[in-house]
N, C-alpha and C positions, 0 to 999 in steps of 0.2 A: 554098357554102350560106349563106345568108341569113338571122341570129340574130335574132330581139327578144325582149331581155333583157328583162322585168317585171318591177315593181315597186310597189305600194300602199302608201298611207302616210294617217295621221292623226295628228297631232302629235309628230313624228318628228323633231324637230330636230337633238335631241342624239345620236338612235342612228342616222342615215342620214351624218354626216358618214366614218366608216369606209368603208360601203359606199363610200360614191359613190369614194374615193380608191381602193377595191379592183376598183370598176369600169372606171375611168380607165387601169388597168395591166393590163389584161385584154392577153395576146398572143392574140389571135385577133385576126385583119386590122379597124381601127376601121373599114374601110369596107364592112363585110360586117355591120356589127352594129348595132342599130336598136336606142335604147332608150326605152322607155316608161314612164313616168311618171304614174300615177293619185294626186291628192290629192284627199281626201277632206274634203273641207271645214275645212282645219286651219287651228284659231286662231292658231298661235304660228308660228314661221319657216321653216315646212317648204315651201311654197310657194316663197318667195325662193329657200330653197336648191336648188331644180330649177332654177328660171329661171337662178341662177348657172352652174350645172353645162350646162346649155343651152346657155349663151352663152359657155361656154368652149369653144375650138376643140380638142376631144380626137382630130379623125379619125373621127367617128361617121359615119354612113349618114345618120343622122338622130336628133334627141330630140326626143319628144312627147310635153308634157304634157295629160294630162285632169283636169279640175274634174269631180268624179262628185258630186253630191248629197246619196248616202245615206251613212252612215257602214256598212252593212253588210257584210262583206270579201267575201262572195261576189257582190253587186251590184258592187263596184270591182275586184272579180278578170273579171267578166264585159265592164266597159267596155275593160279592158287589152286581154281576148283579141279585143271588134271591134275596135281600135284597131290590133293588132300585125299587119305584113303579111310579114314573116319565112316563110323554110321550115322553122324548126324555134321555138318559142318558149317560153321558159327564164323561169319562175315562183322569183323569190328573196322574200325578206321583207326589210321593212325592218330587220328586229333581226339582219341576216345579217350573215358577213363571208364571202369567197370571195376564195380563192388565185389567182392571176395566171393561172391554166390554167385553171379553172373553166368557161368558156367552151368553149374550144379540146378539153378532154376530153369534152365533151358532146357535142360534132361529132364527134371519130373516135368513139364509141362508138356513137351514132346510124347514125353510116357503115359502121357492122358489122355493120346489120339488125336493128338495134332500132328499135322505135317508140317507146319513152318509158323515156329513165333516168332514172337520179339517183343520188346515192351515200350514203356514213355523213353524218350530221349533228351530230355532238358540241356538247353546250354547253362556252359559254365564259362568262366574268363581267370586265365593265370596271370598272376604277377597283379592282385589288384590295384587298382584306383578307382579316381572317383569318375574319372573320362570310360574307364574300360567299363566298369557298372553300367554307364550311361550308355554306350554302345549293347550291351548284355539286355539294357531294357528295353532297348527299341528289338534287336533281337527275338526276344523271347514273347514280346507284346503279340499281338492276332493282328493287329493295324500293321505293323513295323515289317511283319514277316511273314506268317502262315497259318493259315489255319490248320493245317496237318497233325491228326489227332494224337499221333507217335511222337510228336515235338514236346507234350507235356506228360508228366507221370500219368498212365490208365489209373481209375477208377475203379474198373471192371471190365470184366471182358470181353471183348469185342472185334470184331472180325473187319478189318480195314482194306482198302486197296492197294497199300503197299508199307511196308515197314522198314526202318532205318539200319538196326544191329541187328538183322533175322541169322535165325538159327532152322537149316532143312535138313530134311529126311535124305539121305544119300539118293533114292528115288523119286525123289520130286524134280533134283538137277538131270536123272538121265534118262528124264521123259522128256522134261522140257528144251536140255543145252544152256550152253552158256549164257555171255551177256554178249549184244549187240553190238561188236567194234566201230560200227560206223557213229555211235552215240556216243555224249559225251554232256556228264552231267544229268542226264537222263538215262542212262544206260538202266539202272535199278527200276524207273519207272516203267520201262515196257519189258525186263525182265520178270517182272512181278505180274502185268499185265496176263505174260503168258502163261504164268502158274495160275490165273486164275481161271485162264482158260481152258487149261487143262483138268479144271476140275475141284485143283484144292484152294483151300482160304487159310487166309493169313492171319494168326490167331495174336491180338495184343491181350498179354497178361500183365496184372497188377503188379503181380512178385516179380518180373523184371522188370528191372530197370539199368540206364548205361545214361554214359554224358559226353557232350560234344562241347570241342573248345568253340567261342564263337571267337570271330576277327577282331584283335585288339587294336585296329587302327580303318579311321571313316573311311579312307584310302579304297583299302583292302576291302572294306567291305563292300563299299560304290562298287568296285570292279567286280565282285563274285556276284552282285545280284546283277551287275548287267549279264554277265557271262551266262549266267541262270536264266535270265528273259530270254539270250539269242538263241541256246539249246532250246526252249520251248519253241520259239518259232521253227528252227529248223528240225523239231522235231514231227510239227506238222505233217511234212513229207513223207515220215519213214513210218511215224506209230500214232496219228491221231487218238487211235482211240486209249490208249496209257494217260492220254491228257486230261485233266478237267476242268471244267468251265472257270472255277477260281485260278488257275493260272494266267488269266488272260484278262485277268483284271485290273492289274497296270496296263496293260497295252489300251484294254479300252478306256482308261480312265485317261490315257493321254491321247486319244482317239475323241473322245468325247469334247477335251478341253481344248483342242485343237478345235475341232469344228466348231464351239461355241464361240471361238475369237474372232475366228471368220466372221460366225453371226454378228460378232460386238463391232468387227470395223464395215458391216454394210449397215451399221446404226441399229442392229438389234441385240444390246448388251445384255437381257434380261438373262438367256440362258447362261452368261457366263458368270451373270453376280448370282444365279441360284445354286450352280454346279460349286463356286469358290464357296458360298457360303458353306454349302452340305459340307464341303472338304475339311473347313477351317473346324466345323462345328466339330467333327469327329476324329480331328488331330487332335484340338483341346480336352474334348472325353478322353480320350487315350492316353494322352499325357496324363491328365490328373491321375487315371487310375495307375497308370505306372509309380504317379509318387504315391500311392496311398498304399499300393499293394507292396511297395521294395520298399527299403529304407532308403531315406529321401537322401540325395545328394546334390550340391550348387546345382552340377551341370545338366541335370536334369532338364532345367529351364532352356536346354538348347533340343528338346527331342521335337518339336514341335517345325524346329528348321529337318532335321535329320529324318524325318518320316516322309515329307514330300523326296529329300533327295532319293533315297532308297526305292520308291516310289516310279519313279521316274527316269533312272537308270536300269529297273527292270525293265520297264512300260520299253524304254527306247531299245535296250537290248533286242525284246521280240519282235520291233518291228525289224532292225536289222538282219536277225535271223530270218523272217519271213522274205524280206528281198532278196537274201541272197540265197535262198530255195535254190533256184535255178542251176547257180554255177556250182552249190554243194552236191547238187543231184550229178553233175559232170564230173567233178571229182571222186565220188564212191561209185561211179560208174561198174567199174571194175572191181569194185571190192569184194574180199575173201570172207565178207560177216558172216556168213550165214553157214559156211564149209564149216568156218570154227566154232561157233553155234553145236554142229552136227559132231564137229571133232571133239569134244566136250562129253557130249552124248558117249560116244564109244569110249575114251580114256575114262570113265566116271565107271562104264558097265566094266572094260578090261580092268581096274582096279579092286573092285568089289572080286571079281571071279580070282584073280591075285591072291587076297584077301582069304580068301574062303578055300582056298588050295593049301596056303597054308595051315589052316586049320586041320 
């Protein structure tokens, strides 16, 4: 069977040099495996560092890289998939890291009559400390982040609504097409939406597993979960149903606390000191068990501030996203989503027929 491993990147210097050393050690046959390479217009060394990775002789099938244009991941996720001519092809991130099997267990599990797995996706944090930890806990906590069942190593196997590193069946992409350009940040969630509607399920296996770096700095992270909350509101508009009700549980929880203020300055504070208490009560649960479950660190004692923030830049993201529905719907007015979508569809089937000509 025949891999193209993906990969997208925009100024990705410093966090693709891992990967590519954990792609390079991949045991699945280097000649069975095609890797692709989408840059996205990067200022700083990510480009050179393909061309080097390129030009080092790893036993590859082949490496291609693409110059894509736009900086938006679901346009550079779409260039990969015309690009990849693979019988099965494996969507990693550049912030990934992925264990020597990686590859090799996507193929026997694919071979078991699946059309698209994937496995747990745990964060991890480079360059330790005892601050980076403490962001990695709030992270990786269910309070702090997500209940999303592909964020912790599987168990066992189980068939989810969407998965992180998936690995497809070359015909499950040129049923369905690409990914949604008008989407961003959610683009994978109504991609996957639509393989489900098309039929197939999305298989998490135990024996995969891959890792995602988490934001080494409060900063960065405040701004990615708001970024995260405004795509779910503005995803509203275009894909409701990809959505589910726990994403919308920052928003209502600063929906709730809003209106209970209200209550507290027309003199009825009761709901607001029940709602604070419930909050406080289950920030401190979360915390302890982040110290009892990680090995403990000083700053730990600050995750208790760091949960409501993260919290609360989602919550406000989505309401933003939800208002400006409007003037997002006038801006994609015009948009080519759906053409490329469909363009996706035919490069994916012309590739395969390619393919098979050759033969």
């Amino acid at each position: 069977m025949i891999v193209s491993l993906c990969m997208i990147a925009y100024n990705e210097q410093d966090a693709i040099k891992g990967l590519f050393k954990d792609i390079s050690l991949q045991d699945y046959p280097h000649e069975k495996i095609e890797i692709v390479f989408v840059d996205s217009m990067s200022t700083d060394g990510t480009h050179e560092k393909m061309e080097r990775f390129k030009n080092t002789d790893y036993g590859f099938l082949d490496v291609k890289i693409v110059q894509c244009a736009k900086r938006n991941q679901a346009f550079s996720w779409n260039a990969a998939l015309m690009t990849a001519g693979g019988d099965l092809i494996i969507r990693v991130d550049a912030h990934a890291r992925i264990p020597r099997n990686f590859v090799s267990r996507n193929v026997y599990n694919i071979k078991q009559g699946e059309n698209v797995v994937g496995g747990g996706r745990p964060n991890i944090s480079s360059n330790v400390s005892s601050w980076k930890l403490t962001l990695l806990a709030a992270e990786d906590s269910l309070f702090g982040s997500s209940i999303a069942s592909y964020r912790r190593p599987a168990s066992e196997k189980e068939y989810l609504d969407s998965l992180f590193h998936a690995a497809y069946r070359r015909e499950v992409i040129q049923k369905v097409g690409g990914f949604n350009e008008n989407l961003g940040r959610t683009e994978d969630n109504e991609f996957h939406y639509r393989i489900r509607k098309a039929g197939y399920k999305l298989c998490c296996c135990p024996d995969i597993i891959s890792y995602q770096h988490s934001r080494n700095d409060l900063r960065g992270m405040i701004r990615q979960k708001f970024s995260n909350g405004k795509w779910i509101g503005l995803t509203v508009a275009e894909c409701p149903g990809c959505l589910s009700y726990f994403h919308f549980a920052p928003f209502l929880f600063i929906m709730t606390l809003t209106g209970a203020a209200v209550a507290a300055a027309f003199g009825q504070p009761l709901p607001l000191y029940i709602l604070l208490a419930l909050y406080v009560m289950f920030d401190v649960v979360n915390t302890v068990g982040c110290m009892t479950m990680k090995n403990l660190h000083p700053q730990f004692v600050l995750l208790p501030l760091i949960f409501p923030l993260l919290h609360i830049s989602y919550g406000l993201g989505t309401i933003v996203g939800l208002l400006e529905i409007p003037f997002w719907k006038q801006k994609i007015k015009n948009s080519k989503a759906q053409e490329h979508i469909e363009k996706v569809k035919r490069k994916i089937a012309k590739n395969t027929i390619s393919k098979q000509a050759k033969k």
